[in-house]
Every structure is written in C-alpha cells, then in structure tokens.
C-alpha positions as CSV (number, residue, x, y, z in Angstrom):
1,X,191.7,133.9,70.0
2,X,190.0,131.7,72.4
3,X,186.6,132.9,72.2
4,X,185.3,131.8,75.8
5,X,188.8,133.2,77.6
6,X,187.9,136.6,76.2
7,X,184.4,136.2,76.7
8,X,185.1,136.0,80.3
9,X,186.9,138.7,80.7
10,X,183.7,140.5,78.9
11,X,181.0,138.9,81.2
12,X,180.8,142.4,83.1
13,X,180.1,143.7,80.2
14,X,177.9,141.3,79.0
15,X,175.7,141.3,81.6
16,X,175.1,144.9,81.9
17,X,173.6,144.5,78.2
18,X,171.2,142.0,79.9
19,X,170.3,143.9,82.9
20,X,169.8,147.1,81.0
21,X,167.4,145.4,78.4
22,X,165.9,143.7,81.3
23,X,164.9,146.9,83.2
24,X,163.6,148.0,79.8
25,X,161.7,145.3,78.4
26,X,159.4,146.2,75.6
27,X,156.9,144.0,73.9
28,X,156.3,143.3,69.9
29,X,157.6,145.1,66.8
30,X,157.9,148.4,67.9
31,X,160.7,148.7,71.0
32,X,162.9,151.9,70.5
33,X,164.5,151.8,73.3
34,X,165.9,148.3,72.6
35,X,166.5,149.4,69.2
36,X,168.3,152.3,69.8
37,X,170.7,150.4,72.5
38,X,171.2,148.0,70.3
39,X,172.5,150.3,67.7
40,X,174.5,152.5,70.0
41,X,176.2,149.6,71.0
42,X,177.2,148.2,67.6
43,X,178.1,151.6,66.3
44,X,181.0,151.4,69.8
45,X,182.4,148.9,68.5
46,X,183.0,149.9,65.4
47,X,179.9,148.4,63.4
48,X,177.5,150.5,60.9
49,X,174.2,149.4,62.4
50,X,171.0,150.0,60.9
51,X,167.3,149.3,61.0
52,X,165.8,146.5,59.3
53,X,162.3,147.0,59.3
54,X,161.5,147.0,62.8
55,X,164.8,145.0,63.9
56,X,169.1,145.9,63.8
57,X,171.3,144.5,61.6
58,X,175.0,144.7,61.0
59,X,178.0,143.2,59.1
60,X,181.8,142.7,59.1
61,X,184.2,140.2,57.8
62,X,186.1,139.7,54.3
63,X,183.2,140.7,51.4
64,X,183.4,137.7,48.4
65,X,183.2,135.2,51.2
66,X,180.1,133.1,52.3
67,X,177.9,134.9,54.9
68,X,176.5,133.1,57.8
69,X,173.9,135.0,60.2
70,X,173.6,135.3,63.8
71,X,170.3,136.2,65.3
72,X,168.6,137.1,68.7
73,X,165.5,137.7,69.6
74,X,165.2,141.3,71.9
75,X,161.3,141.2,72.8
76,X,159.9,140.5,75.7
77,X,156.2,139.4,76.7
78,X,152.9,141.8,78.5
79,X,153.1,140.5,82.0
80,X,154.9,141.6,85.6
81,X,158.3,141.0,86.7
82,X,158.1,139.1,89.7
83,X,161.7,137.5,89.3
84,X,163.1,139.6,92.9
85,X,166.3,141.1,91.1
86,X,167.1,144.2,91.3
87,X,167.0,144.9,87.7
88,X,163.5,144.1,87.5
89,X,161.3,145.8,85.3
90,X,159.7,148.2,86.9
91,X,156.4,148.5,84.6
92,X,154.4,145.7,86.0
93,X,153.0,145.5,82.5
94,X,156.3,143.9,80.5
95,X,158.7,141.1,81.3
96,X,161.9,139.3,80.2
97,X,160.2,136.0,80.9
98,X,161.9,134.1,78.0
99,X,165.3,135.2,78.4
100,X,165.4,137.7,75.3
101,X,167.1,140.0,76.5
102,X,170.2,137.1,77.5
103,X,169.9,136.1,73.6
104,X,170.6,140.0,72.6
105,X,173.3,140.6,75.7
106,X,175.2,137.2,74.2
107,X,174.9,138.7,70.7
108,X,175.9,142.2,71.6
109,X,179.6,140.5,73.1
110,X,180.0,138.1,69.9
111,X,179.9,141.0,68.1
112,X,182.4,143.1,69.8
113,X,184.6,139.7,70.1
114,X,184.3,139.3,66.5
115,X,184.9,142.9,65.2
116,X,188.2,141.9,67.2
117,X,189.3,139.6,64.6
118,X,187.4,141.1,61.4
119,X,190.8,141.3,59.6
120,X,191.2,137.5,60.3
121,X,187.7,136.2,59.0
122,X,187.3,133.8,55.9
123,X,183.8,135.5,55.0
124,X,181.0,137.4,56.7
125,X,179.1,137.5,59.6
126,X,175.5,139.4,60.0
127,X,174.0,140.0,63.0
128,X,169.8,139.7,63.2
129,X,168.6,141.8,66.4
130,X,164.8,140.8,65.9
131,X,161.7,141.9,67.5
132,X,158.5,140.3,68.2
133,X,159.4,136.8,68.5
134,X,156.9,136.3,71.1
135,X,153.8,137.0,68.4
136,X,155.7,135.6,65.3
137,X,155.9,138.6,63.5
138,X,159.7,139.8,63.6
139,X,161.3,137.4,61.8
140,X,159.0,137.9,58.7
141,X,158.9,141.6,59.1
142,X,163.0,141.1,59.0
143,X,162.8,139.0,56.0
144,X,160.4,141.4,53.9
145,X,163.5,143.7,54.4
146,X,166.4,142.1,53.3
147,X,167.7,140.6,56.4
148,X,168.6,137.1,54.1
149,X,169.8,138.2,51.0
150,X,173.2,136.9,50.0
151,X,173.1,134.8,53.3
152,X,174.3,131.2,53.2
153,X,173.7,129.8,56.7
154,X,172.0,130.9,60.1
155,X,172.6,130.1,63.7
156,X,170.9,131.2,67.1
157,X,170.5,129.8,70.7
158,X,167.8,130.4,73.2
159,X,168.7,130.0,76.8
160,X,166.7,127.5,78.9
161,X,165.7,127.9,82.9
162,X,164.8,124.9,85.5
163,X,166.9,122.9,87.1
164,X,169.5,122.0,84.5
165,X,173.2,122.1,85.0
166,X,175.1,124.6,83.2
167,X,177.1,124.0,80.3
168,X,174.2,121.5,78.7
169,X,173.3,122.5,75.5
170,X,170.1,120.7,73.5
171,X,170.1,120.2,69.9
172,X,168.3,118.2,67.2
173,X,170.1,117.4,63.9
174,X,167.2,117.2,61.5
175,X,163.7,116.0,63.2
176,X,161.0,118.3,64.3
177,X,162.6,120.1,66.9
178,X,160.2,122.8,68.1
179,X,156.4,122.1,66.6
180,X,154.5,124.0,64.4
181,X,151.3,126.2,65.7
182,X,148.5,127.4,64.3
183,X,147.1,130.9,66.2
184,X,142.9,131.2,65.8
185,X,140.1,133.0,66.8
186,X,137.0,132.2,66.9
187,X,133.8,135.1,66.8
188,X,130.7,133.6,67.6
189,X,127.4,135.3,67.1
190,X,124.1,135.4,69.1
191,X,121.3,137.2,69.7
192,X,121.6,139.0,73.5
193,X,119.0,139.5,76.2
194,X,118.0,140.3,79.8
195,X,119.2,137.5,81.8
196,X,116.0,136.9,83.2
197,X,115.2,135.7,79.8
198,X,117.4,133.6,78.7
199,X,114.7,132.1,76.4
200,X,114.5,135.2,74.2
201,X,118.3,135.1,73.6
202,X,121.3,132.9,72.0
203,X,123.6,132.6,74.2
204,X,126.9,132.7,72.5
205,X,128.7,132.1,76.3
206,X,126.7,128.8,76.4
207,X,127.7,128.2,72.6
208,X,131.6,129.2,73.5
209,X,131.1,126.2,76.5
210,X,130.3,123.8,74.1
211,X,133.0,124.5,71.7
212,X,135.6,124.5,74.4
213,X,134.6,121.2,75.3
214,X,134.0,119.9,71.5
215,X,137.6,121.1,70.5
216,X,138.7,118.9,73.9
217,X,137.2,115.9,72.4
218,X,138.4,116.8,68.6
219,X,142.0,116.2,70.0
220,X,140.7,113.2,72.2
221,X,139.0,111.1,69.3
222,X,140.3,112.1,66.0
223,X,143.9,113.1,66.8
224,X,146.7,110.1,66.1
225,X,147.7,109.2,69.3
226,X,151.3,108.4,67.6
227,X,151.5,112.1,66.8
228,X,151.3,115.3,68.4
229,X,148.4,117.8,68.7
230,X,148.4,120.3,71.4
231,X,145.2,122.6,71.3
232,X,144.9,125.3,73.9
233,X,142.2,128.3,74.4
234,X,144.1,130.9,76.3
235,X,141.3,134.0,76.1
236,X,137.5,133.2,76.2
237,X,136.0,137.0,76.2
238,X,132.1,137.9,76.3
239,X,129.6,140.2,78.0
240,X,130.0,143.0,80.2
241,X,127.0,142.6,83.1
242,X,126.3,139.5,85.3
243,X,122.7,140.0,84.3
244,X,123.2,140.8,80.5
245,X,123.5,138.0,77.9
246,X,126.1,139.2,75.4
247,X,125.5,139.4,71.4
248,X,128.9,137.8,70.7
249,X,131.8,135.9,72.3
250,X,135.1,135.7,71.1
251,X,137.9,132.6,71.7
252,X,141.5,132.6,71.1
253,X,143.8,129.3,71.3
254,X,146.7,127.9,69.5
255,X,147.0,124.5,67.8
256,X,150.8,123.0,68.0
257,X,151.4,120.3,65.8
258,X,154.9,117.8,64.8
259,X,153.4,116.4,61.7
260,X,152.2,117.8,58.8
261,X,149.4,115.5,57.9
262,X,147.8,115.9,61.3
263,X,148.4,119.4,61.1
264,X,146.1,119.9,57.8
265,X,143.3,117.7,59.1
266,X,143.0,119.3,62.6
267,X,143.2,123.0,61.6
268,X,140.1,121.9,58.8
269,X,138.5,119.8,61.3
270,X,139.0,122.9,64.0
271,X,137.4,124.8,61.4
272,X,134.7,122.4,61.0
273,X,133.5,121.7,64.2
274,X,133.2,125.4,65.3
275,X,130.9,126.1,62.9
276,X,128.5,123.0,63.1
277,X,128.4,123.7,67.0
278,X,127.4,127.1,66.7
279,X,124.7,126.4,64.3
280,X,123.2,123.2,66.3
281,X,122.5,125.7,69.3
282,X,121.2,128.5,66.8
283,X,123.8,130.8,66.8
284,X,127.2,131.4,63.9
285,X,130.8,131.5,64.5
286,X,133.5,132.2,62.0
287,X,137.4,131.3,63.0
288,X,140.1,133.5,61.8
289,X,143.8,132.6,61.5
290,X,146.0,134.8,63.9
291,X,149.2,133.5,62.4
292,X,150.9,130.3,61.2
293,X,154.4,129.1,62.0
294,X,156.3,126.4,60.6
295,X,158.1,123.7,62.4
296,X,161.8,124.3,62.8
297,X,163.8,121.8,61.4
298,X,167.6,122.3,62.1
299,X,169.9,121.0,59.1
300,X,171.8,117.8,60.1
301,X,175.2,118.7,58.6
302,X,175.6,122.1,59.7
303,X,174.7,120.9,62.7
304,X,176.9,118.3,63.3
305,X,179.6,120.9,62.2
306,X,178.4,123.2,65.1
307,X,178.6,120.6,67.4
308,X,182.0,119.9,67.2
309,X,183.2,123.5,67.0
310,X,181.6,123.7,70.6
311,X,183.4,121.0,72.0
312,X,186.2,122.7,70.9
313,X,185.9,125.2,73.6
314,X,187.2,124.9,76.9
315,X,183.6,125.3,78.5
316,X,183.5,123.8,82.2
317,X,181.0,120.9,82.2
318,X,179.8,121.3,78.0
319,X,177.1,118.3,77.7
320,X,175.2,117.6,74.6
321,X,171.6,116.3,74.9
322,X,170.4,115.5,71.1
323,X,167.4,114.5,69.8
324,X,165.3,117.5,71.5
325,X,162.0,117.7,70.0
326,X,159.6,120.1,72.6
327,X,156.0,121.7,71.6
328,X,156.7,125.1,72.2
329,X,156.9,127.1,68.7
330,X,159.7,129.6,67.4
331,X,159.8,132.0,64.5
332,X,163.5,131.3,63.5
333,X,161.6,127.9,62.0
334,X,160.9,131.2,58.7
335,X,164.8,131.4,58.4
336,X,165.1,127.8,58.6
337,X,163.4,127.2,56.0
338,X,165.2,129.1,54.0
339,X,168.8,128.6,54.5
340,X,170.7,125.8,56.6
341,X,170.1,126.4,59.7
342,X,170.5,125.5,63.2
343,X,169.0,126.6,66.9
344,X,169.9,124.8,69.7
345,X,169.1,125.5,73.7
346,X,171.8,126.3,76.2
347,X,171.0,125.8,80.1
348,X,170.9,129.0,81.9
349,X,168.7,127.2,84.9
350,X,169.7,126.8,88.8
351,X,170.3,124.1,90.5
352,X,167.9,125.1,94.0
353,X,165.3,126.7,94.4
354,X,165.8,129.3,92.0
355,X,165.0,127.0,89.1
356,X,161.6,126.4,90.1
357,X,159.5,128.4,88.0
358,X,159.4,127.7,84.2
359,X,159.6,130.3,81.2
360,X,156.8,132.8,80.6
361,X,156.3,132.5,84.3
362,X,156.6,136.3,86.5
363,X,158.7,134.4,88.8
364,X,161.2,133.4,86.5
365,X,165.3,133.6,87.0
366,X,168.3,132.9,84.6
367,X,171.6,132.3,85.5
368,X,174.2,135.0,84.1
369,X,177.0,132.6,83.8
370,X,175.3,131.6,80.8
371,X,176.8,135.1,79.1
372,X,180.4,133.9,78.3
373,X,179.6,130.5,77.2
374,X,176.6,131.6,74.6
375,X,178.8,134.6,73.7
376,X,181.8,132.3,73.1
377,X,179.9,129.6,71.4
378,X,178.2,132.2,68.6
379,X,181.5,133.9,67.6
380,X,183.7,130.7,67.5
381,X,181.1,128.8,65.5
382,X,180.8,131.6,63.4
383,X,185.0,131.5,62.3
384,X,184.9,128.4,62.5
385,X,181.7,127.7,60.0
386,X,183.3,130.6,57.8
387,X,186.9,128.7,57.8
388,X,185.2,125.3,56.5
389,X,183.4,126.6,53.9
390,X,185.5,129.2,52.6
C-alpha cells in the first residue's frame, strides 16, 4: 500500500477528527469527551480500545513480533480561540493552540490505514492517545499503567506553525533536541499591614520584586554563557486591596536547561538565592518543585532508519532540516528515555499572513494539508520499522 496515496483519499476524513477535537478542546488529564471519541473511533475500525489511566491505547499486528508505539498528544491549553475558523472552540476558556488535536486526527487515520494491512504486519503496533502533555503529567500517568510494557521502540511528530513550507520535517539524531525544564513555585512570607503603614509590615510584593530581579541576574552572572538556561516567571500573585499589604506572595516560573551540569547548579542556586533574599529584607520563602522533565534525546539509529523510510514516500516538497535543538520542553522526553525513540517536527505553517502568530498564541492557524503526509509518514514508518527488525 502506498501509505500517503491512501492517506489522501482519507484527508476528509482526517480532518473532521481534527475539527471535531478542535471544537472540543479539553485541558489536562481528565478530557472525556476526547476520550470517548477517541475510543469510538478505534472501536470503527475494528480496534479493541481501552483506557490507560487517563489516556486510549490499542493494538494490532502479528503477536511474537517486536512492538513499536505510536503516540499523540489530545490536550489542549486554558486560553481562547481566537484562530477565525469556523470550528473554533466555542468556550473562550480552552484552545488547540499547539496543534494536539492534528497529532490525534493524524493518529486516528494511521490507525485505520494500518488495521488495513494488519494481516500483512511483521509485528505490532500500539497506539498512545495521551493527555495532559501541556502540564507533563500524561505521559507518566500512561506509563504507571502499562502503556510500555513489552514495547521495543517509540515514534511521534508534533506539527509546527509559522512561515515554513510544507513538507519540511525537523529532526535531531541524538543531541538535545528539546531542553529540559524545571516547573517551581515560590511562597514567600510576610507580615501584612494597612498601606498607610508600610513600616509595620513585610512586604512580601516588595520581597517578590527583588527576587524577580535576583533570579534575572542568577542567569546573567552565573549561567555558562556556552550553555543554555532559560528562566521565566509566568504568575506573580499577591494581595487583594490597593491599600492592603498582603501576608504572602506566591511566584511561579519554569527553568529550561540543555545541559545537565548547568541544570543541577541553577535549580540549587534558584533554590539558594530565593531564600537568602527573602530573609535579607525580613521575610521567608520556600520553593516547591511543580514538575521536572527530562531532555528528549531522539536515538540516532532509529532515527536515521525513519528518515529514510520518509523519503521513501512520494510527499510533494519532503525537506529534512537536522540538527534541531529548540528550548521548548516535551513529555515524550519520559518514553525516550526508556525505549529508542524518536520525535521529530513536521511543518503545518503558511506561507502569508496566516503564519504570523506562533504556538500557544489565541491567534494561531495550522494548515490541514499536513493530515495525509503525518498520517502517511506514522503508518509507513511503522511497517517499515517492524519489517527491519523482524
């Protein structure tokens, strides 16, 4: 079968996955409606679906073969659709701003392609439908349930927007690819007081000001320059009057690093220098870790393999870019590290204006042509993984 020929004739199809999971987005672990899709789809084309913890897994091929695993991500993230299409969320309150609901349309279509050809397969193929990418919880809640076991290799693609040509896929074949990141918050404690008497209080606003800024020059000073450290404070939350000064303030941020070294010593020093400010302006603070998240290393042999299997395809305008490494961070980095693995990026940006806005933007758009060739690319790698390592 050619797998991107058939996966054209399914792009209707495809695509109505993606709009219906688009009008529906859902947010974190728990997103029945997604889940139940998901498994009334597989179940039409002849799968037995079923949960896995909070995600949808199923399975076909020859049993007493090797098993190679297909994921997508399904969740989306807590903020408006402002995209204009007509499939739009409707909520205001959740979004497919990071082309989720693409990943699990693609998936849906491999799986109906493959299911085709179960009788042909030279092992088995598992599909991952995962929630909660966005918070770095799925892929962990997946693997406490099984989702790995007897699993010899893993593969998935996340779709890109922006003003790249389709048919470019990204790819890195055994350096850092997406970084690691460190989630924290940080309490800090004062003592509050009328605002008219700012002398009788410790201001823990004043104390979460100074922290800000130490943390900027943490990065500035003792971060190696050769490597990467990315700190950012996205939610700085106190008080509740403009004439009140709160008891407490509370800080949340993320720390993205691409080598382990600098990693250890700027989630200690982090640590570190929260605590001394707090305590040289009278107040305490305490930092808790909100999650931690490997890098995601691809393996260089499988994915040279996949590689070529994709330029096997008759895709109109296929172009490899290697050697991606970006600071954004990804869960799938827990299944990497676990079995050979690889993730790569496939443009599903505009050329005009409509590739403007980035990912996790409202105002984002993807391009649907991306259905067949992701589609295509996850089943034929699939067979063709399973026929070379029979």
């Amino acid at each position: 079968m050619n797998f991107y020929e058939r996966a054209l004739e399914l792009r209707e199809e495809t695509v109505a996955h993606r709009r219906w999971l688009h009008r529906n987005a859902e947010v974190g672990l728990h997103m029945p409606k997604g889940q139940a899709y998901v498994l009334e789809q597989l179940r039409n084309y002849g799968l037995e679906a079923y949960l896995c913890g909070h995600g949808v897994t199923a399975e076909l091929g020859r049993k007493g073969g090797r098993t190679i695993l297909l994921r997508a991500d399904m969740d989306a993230l807590p903020m408006p659709d402002e995209s204009g299409e007509s499939f739009a969320c409707p909520t205001g309150t959740e979004a497919h701003t990071c082309g989720h609901d693409l990943h699990t349309a693609m998936l849906l279509t491999a799986a109906k392609m493959l299911k085709e050809k179960e009788t042909t397969l030279g092992g088995r193929v598992r599909f991952m439908f995962q929630p909660a990418e966005e918070t770095f919880e799925g892929a962990k809640d997946m693997l406490a349930n099984g989702i790995l076991e007897d699993v010899d290799a893993a593969l998935a693609y996340h779709v890109g927007s922006g003003r790249i040509p389709m048919g470019q896929f990204m790819y890195n074949r055994g350096g850092i690819m997406m970084y690691a990141v460190d989630g924290f918050e940080i309490t800090i404690h004062g003592r509050g007081a009328h605002g008219a008497y700012p002398h009788n209080a410790i201001d823990p606003i004043n104390i979460g000001t100074h922290i800000y800024l130490a943390l900027e020059s943490l990065i500035a000073r003792e971060a190696d320059p050769g490597k990467s450290c990315v700190l950012t404070i996205g939610s700085f939350l106190a008080g509740s009057a403009p004439n009140i000064i709160p008891d407490t303030a509370v800080l949340q941020g993320t720390l993205r690093t691409n080598d382990k070294d600098s990693r250890e010593k700027m989630v200690r020093r982090l640590k570190e220098v929260v605590q001394k400010t707090a305590e040289a302006f009278g107040g305490t603070a305490e930092t808790k870790t909100l999650f931690e998240v490997p890098p995601l290393i691809c393996n260089p042999e499988m994915t040279d393999e996949l590689v070529g299997y994709m330029e096997e395809l008759p895709i109109p305008g296929l172009n490899s870019v290697p050697d991606m490494s970006i600071s954004v961070s990804e869960d799938f980095a827990f299944i990497a590290e676990k079995v050979p693995s690889v993730f790569m990026y496939l443009s599903a940006g505009y050329m005009d204006e409509r590739g403007d806005a980035p990912v996790h933007n409202p105002k984002v758009q993807f391009n649907e042509e991306v259905c067949p060739i992701g589609s295509a690319c996850l089943a034929h790698c699939a067979v063709r993984w399973l026929e070379e390592h029979q």
